[in-house]
C-alpha beads as a LAMMPS data file, in Angstrom:
LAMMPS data file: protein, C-alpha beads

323 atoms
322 bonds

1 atom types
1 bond types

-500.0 500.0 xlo xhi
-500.0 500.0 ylo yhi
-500.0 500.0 zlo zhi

Masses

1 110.0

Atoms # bond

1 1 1 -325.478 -305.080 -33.674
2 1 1 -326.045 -304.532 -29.983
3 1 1 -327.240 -306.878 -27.650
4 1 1 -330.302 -305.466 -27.431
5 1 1 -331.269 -306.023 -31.292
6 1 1 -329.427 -309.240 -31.143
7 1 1 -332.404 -310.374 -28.265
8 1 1 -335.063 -308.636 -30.150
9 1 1 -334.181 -310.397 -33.151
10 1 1 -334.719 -313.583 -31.196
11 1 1 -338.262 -312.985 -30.496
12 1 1 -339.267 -312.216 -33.579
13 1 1 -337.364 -314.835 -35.514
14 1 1 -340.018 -317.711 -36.953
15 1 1 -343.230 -315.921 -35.780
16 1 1 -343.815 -315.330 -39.304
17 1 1 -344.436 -311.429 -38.477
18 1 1 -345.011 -309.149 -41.834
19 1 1 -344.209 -305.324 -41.697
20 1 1 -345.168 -303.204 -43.947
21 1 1 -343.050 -300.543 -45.735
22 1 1 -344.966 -297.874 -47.790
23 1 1 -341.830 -296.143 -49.564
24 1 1 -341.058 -299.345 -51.586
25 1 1 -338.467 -296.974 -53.918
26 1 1 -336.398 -295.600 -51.414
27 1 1 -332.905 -297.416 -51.497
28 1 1 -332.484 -297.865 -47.388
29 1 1 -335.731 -299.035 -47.337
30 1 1 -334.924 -301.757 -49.820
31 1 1 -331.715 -302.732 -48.260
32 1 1 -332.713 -303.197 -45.374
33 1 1 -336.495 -305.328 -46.168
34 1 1 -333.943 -307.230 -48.575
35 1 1 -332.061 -308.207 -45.287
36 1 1 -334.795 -308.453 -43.284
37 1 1 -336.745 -311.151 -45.420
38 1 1 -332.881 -313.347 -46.551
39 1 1 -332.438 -313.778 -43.001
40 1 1 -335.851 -314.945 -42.474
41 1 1 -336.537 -312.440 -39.478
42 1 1 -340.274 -311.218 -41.273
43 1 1 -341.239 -309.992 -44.186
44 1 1 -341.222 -306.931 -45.643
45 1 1 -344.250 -305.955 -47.274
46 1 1 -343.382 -303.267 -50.223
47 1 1 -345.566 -301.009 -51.426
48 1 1 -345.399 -299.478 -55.239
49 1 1 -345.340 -300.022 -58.677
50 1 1 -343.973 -303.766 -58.852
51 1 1 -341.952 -303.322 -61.902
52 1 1 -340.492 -299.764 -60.475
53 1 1 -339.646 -301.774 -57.251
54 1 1 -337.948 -304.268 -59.037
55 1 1 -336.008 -301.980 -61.560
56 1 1 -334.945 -299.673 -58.226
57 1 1 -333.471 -302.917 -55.956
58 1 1 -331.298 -304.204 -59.326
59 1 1 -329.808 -300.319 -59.855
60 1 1 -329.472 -300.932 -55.882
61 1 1 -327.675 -304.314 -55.835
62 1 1 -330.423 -305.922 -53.474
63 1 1 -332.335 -309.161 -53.897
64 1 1 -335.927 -308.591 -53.014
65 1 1 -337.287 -311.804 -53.896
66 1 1 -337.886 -312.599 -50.394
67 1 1 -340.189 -309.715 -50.311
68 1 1 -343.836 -308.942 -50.878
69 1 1 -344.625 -306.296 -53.579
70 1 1 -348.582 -304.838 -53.293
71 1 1 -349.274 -301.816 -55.748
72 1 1 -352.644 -300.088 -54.334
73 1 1 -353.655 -299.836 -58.375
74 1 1 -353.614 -303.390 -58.984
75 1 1 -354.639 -305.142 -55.413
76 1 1 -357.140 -307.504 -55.672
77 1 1 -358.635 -306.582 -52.713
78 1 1 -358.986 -302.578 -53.493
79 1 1 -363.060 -302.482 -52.956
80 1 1 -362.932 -304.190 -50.030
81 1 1 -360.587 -302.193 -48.270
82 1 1 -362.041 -298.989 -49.759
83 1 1 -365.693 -300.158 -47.975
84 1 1 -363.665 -300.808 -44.931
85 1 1 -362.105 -297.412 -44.283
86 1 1 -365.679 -295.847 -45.453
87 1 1 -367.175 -297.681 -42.294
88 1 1 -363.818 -296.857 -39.984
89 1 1 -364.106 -293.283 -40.884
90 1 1 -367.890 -293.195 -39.798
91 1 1 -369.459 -291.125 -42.325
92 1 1 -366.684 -288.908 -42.763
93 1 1 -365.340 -289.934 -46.184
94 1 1 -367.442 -290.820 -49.043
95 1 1 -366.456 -293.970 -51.419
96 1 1 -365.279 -291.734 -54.284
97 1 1 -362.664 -289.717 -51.278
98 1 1 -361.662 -293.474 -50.331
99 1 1 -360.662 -294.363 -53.572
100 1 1 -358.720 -291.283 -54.032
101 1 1 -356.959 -291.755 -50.208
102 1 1 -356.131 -295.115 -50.250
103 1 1 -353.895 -294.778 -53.282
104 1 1 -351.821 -292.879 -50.986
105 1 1 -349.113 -295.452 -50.062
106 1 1 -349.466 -294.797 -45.804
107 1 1 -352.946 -294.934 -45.930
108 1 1 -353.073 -298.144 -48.308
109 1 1 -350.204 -299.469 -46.159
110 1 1 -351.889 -298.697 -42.752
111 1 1 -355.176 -300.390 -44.202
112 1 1 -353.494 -303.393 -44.377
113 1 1 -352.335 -303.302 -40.598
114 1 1 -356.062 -302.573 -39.984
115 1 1 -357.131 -305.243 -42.119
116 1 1 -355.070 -307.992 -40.356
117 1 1 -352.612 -308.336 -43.929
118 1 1 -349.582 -306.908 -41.472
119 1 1 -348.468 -307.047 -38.458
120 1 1 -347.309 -303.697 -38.479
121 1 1 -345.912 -300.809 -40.585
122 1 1 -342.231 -298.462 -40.507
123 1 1 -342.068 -295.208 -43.009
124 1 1 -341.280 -292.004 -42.267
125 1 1 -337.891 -292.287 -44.654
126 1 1 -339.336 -290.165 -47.249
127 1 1 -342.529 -288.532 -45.643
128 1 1 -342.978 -286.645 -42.473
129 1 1 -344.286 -287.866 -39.086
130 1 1 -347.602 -286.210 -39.727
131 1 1 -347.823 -287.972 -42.707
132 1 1 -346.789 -291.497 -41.078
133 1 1 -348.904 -290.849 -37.977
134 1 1 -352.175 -289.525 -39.436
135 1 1 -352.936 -292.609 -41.230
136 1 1 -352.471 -294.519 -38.222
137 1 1 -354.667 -292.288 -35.867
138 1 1 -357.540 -292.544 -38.079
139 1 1 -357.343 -295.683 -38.490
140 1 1 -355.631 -297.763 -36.047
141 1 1 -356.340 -295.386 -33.365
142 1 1 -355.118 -295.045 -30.056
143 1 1 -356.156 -297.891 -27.088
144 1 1 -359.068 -298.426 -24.998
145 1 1 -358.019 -295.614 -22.737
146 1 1 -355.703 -293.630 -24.209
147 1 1 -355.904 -290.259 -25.598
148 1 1 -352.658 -289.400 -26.909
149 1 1 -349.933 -291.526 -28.529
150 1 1 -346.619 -290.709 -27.765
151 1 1 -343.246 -291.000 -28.876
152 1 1 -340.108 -292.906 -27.020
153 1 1 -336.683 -293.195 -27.198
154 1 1 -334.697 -296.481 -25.942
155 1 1 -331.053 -294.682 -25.105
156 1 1 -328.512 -297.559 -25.484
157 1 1 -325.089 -297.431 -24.448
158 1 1 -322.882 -300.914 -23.619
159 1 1 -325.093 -302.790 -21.342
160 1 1 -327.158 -299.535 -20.281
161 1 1 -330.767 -299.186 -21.324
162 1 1 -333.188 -296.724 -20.490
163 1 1 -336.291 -295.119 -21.850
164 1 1 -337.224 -291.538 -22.474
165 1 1 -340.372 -289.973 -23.080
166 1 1 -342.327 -288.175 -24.509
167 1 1 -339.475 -287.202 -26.981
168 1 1 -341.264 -286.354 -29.939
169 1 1 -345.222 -286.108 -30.795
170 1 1 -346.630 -284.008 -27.255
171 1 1 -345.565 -280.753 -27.118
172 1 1 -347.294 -279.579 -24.037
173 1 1 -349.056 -282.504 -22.467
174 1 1 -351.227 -281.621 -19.535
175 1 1 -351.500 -284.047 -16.311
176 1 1 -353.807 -286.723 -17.893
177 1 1 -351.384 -287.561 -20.762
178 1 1 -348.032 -287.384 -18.956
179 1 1 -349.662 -289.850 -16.930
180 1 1 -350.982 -292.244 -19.987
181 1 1 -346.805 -291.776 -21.102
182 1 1 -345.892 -292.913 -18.184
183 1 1 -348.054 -296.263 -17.842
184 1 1 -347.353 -297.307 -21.308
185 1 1 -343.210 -295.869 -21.501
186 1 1 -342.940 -298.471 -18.369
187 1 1 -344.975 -301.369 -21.036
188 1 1 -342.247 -300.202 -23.742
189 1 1 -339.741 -300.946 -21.490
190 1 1 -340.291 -304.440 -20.504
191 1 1 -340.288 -304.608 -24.110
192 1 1 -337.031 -304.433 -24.202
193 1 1 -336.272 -306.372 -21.463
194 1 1 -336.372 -303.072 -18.863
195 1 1 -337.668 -303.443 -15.405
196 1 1 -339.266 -300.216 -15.216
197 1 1 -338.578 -297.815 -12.411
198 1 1 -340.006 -294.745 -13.558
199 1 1 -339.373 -291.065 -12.779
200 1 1 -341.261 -288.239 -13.494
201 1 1 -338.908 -285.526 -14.339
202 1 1 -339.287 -281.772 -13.452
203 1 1 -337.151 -278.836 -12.125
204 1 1 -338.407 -279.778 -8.896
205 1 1 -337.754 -282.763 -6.401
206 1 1 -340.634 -283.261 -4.228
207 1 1 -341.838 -279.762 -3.541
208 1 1 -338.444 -277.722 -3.625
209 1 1 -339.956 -275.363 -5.458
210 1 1 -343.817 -274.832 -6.609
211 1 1 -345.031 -273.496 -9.783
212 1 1 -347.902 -274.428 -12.330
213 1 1 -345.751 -276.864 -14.142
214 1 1 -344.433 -278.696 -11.056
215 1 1 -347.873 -279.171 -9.582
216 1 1 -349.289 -280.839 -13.258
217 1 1 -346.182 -283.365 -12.910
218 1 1 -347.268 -284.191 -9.100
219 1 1 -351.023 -284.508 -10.069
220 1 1 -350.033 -286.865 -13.453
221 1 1 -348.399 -288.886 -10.585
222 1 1 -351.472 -290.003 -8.723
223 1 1 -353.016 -290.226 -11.764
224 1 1 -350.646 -292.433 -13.814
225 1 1 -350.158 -294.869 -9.891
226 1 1 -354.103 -295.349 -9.998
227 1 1 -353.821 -296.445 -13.287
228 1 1 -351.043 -298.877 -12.396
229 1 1 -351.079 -299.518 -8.911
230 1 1 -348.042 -301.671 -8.698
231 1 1 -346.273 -299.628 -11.267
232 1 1 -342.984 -297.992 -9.410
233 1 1 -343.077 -294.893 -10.229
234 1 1 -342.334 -291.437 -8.068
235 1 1 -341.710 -287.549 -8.216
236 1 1 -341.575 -285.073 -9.010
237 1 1 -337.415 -285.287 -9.813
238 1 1 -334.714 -283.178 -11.293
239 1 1 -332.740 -285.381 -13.125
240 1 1 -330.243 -286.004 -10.335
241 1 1 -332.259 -286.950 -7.860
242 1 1 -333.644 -289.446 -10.183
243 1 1 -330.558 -290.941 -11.281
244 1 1 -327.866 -290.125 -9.033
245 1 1 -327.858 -292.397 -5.728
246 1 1 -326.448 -290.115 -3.366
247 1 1 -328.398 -287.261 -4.692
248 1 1 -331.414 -289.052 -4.242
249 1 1 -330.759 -289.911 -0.349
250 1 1 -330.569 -286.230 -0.039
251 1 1 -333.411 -284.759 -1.588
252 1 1 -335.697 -287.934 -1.672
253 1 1 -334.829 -290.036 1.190
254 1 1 -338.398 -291.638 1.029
255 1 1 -338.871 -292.252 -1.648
256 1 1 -339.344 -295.879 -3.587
257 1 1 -337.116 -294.441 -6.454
258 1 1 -333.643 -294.242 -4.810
259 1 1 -331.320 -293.098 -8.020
260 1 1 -331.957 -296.136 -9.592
261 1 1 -334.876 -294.863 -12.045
262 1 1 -334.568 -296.221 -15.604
263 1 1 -337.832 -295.000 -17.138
264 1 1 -337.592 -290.945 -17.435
265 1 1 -341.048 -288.964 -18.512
266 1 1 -340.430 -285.399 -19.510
267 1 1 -342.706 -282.333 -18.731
268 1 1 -342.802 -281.212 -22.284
269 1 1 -341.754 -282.159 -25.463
270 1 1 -339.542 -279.507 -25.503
271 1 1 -337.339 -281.249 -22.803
272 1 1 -337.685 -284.610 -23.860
273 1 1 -336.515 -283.661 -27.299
274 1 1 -333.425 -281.914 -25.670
275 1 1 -332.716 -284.316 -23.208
276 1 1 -332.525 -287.387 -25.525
277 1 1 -330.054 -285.558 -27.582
278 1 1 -327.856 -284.361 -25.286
279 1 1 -327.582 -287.853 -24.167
280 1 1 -326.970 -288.822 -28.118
281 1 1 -324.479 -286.501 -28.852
282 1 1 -322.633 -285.553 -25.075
283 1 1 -323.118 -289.156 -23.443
284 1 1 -322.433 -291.367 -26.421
285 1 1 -325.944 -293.617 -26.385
286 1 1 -327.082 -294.483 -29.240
287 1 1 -331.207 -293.349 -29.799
288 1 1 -333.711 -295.968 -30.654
289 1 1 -337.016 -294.754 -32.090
290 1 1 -339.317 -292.554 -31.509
291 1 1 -341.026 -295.920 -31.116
292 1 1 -344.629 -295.063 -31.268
293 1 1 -346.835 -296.006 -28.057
294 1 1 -350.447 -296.067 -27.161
295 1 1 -352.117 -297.443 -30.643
296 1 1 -354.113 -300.385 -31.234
297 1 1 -351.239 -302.041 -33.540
298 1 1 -347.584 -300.946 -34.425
299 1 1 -346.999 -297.760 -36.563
300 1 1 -343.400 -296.706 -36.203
301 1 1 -341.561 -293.883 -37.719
302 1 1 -338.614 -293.053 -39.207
303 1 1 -336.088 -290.063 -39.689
304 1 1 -335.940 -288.855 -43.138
305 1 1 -332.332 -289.000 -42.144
306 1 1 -332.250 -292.503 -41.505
307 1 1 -329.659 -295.190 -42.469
308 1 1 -331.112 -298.694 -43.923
309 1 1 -329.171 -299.903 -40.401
310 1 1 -331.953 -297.443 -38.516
311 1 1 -334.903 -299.073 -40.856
312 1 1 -333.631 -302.559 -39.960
313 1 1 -333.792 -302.153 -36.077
314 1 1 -337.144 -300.097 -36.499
315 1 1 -338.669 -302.982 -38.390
316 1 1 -337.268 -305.379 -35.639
317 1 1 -338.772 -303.183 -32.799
318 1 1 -342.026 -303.055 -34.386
319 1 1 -342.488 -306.762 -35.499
320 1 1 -341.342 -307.652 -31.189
321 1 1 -344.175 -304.973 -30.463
322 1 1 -346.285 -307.038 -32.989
323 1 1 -345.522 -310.118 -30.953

Bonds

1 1 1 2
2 1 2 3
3 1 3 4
4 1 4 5
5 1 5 6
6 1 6 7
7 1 7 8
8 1 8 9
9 1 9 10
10 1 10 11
11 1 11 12
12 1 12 13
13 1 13 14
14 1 14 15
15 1 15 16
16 1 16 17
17 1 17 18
18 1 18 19
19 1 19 20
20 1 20 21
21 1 21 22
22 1 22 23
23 1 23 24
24 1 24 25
25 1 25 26
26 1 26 27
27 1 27 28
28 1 28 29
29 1 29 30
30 1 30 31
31 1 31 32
32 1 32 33
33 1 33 34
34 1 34 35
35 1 35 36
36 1 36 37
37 1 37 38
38 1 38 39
39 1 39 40
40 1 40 41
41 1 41 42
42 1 42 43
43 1 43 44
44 1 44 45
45 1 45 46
46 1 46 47
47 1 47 48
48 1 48 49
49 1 49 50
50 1 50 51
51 1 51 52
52 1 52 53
53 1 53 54
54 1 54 55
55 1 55 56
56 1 56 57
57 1 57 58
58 1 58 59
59 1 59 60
60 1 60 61
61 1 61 62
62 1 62 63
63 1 63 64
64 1 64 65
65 1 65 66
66 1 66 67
67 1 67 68
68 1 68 69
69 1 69 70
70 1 70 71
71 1 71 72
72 1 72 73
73 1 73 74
74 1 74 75
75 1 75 76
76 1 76 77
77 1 77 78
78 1 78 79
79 1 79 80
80 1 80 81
81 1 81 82
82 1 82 83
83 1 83 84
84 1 84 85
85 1 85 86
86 1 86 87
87 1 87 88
88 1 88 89
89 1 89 90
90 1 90 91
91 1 91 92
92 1 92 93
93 1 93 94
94 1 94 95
95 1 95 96
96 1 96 97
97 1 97 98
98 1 98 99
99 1 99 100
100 1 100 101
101 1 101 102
102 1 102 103
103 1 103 104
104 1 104 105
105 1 105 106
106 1 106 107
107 1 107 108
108 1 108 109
109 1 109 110
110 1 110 111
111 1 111 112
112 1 112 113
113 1 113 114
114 1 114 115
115 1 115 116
116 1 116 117
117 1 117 118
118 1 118 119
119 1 119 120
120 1 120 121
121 1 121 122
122 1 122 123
123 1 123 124
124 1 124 125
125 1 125 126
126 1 126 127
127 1 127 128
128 1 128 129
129 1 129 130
130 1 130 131
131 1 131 132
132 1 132 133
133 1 133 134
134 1 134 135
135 1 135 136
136 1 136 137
137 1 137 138
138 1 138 139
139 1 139 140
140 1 140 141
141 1 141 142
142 1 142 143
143 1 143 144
144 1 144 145
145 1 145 146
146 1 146 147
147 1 147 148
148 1 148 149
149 1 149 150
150 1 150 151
151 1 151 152
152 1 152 153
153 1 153 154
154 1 154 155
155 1 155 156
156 1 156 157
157 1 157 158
158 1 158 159
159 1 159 160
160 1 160 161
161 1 161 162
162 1 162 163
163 1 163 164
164 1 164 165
165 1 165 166
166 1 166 167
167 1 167 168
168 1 168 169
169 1 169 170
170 1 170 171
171 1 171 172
172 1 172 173
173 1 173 174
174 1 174 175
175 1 175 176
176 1 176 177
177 1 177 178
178 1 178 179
179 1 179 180
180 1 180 181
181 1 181 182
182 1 182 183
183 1 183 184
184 1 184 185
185 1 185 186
186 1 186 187
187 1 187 188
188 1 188 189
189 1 189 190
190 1 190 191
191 1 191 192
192 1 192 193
193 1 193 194
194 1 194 195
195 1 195 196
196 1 196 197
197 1 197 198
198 1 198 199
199 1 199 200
200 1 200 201
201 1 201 202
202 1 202 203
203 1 203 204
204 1 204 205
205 1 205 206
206 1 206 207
207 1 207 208
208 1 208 209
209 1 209 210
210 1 210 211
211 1 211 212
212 1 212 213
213 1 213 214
214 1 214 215
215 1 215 216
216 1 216 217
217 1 217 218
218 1 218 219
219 1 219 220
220 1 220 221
221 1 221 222
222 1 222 223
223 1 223 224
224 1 224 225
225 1 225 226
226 1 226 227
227 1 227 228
228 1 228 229
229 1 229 230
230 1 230 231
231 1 231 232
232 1 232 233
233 1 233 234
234 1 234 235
235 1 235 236
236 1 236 237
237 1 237 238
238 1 238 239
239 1 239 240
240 1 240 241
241 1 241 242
242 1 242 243
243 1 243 244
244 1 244 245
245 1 245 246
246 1 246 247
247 1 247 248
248 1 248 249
249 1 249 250
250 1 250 251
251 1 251 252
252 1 252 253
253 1 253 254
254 1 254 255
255 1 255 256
256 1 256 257
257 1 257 258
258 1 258 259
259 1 259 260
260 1 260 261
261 1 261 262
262 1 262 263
263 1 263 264
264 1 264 265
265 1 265 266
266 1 266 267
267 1 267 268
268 1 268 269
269 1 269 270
270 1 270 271
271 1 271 272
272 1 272 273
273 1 273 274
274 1 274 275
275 1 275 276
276 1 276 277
277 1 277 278
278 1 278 279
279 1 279 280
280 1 280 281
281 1 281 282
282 1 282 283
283 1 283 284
284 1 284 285
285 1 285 286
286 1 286 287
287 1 287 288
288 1 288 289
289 1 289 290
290 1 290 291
291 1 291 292
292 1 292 293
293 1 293 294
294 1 294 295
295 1 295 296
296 1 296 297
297 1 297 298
298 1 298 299
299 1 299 300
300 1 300 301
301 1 301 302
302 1 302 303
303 1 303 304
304 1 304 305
305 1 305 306
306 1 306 307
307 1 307 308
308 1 308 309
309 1 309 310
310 1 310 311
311 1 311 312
312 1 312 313
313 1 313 314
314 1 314 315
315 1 315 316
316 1 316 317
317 1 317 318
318 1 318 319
319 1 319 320
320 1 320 321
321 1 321 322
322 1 322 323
């Protein structure tokens, strides 16, 4: 494991953090909670049928005694939670559509976030992000101040770290939200131990050349620095200029960003989604997340293509955002 988990796992060690895990069945989920509660890092919450849990980690060869099992059909606290969403949703469920929703595994499992029963929640191994993010906008919702939440990517290579976003819920986000990305990728980063020094990225550097798309990155800019006035933050950057020393004394010689950014924000979804990969697969760093940004409490979500090592790290990322 890389340093980077190796530190997170430090600061969530002993805090006695629970994440929840609504696709209690699926083996990589299991390995990795089984893991995850031995080792005394959190504990994994496990949603499902208790005796289809426990039938699923023996055909597995994983010991989830160290895990919590909660099966929406038998919790104790089922009426409770059903008059809670009722009032969350504000009149837009009735208690017979509650009952029927929150036997839904990422709704029941999100509840509990809500609820103060977890600390946070990882799926996404078996569902969509739709189906792992709805839940979570309804009812965790998004902070005092934010819109949007957005998606990140911590690209890890040796000792290299940097963050890109939005790589994977905004497809077109206008001025206003590439600021709010901006603000909180820079609050992700120091998560994980990143001084931010952000860049917002375009096909531009600082006026070269002017079009409809250049002039939203230069006016989420002033918006995202009087949000965050000590924030260090500049553009708008092609990638070069942001990165590349001598490239930036060239086409940004003023500027507070000199090559050395470490935070980059994307234009478009499209880009971000592009750019991270190319940087997977080409430059050889490994691709944390999307880690989830902007919400009240920690919803993260995973690739159906994930291995129990990528629910592992998830679960450590969200319990440290927890903390």
């Amino acid at each position: 494991m890389s340093n980077l988990f190796d530190d997170l796992k430090e600061k969530v060690v002993n805090k006695n953090k629970s994440i929840v895990f609504p696709e209690g069945l699926d083996e990589r989920i299991l390995s990795a909670a089984s893991q995850l509660g031995a080792a005394g890092i959190l504990t994994p919450i496990l949603i499902g049928d208790k005796a289809s849990i426990k039938q699923k980690a023996e055909e597995t060869g994983v010991d989830v005694s160290s895990c919590n099992i909660m099966d929406p059909r038998n919790f104790p606290e089922f009426n409770l939670m059903v008059e809670t969403f009722v009032e969350r949703r504000k009149g837009k469920v009735t208690k017979e559509d509650a009952e029927k929703i929150l036997l839904d595994e990422n709704y029941f499992g999100t509840m509990l976030v809500y609820m103060n029963q977890a600390d946070g929640l990882v799926s996404g191994a078996a569902h969509s992000t739709a189906d792992t993010v709805r839940p979570a906008l309804q009812i965790i919702k998004t902070k005092e101040g934010i819109k949007k939440t957005s998606g990140v990517f911590v690209m890890v290579r040796d000792d290299e770290k940097y963050v890109f976003a939005d790589c994977a819920i905004n497809i077109n986000p206008d001025a206003q939200d590439l600021a709010e990305i901006a603000v909180e990728s820079a609050e992700t980063g120091r998560l994980f131990d990143v001084d931010p020094r952000v860049a917002m990225l375009s096909f531009s550097t600082k006026g070269s050349a002017k079009s409809e798309e250049t002039e939203r990155v230069v006016e989420a800019l002033a918006i995202a620095k009087e949000k965050n006035p000590s924030l260090v933050i500049d553009g708008e950057f092609q990638f070069d200029a942001a990165f590349v020393p001598s490239v930036a004394a060239k086409k940004a010689p003023d500027s507070e960003i000199k090559g050395d950014a470490n935070v980059f924000i994307f234009p478009s979804l499209e880009a971000g989604n592009i750019g991270y990969k190319i940087a997977q697969r080409l430059g050889r760093f490994e691709a944390v997340g999307p880690v989830l940004q902007g919400l009240n409490k920690p919803v993260n979500d995973l690739s159906r293509g994930c291995s129990a090592d990528d629910v592992f790290k998830l679960a450590l990322i969200t319990a440290a955002q927890a903390e």
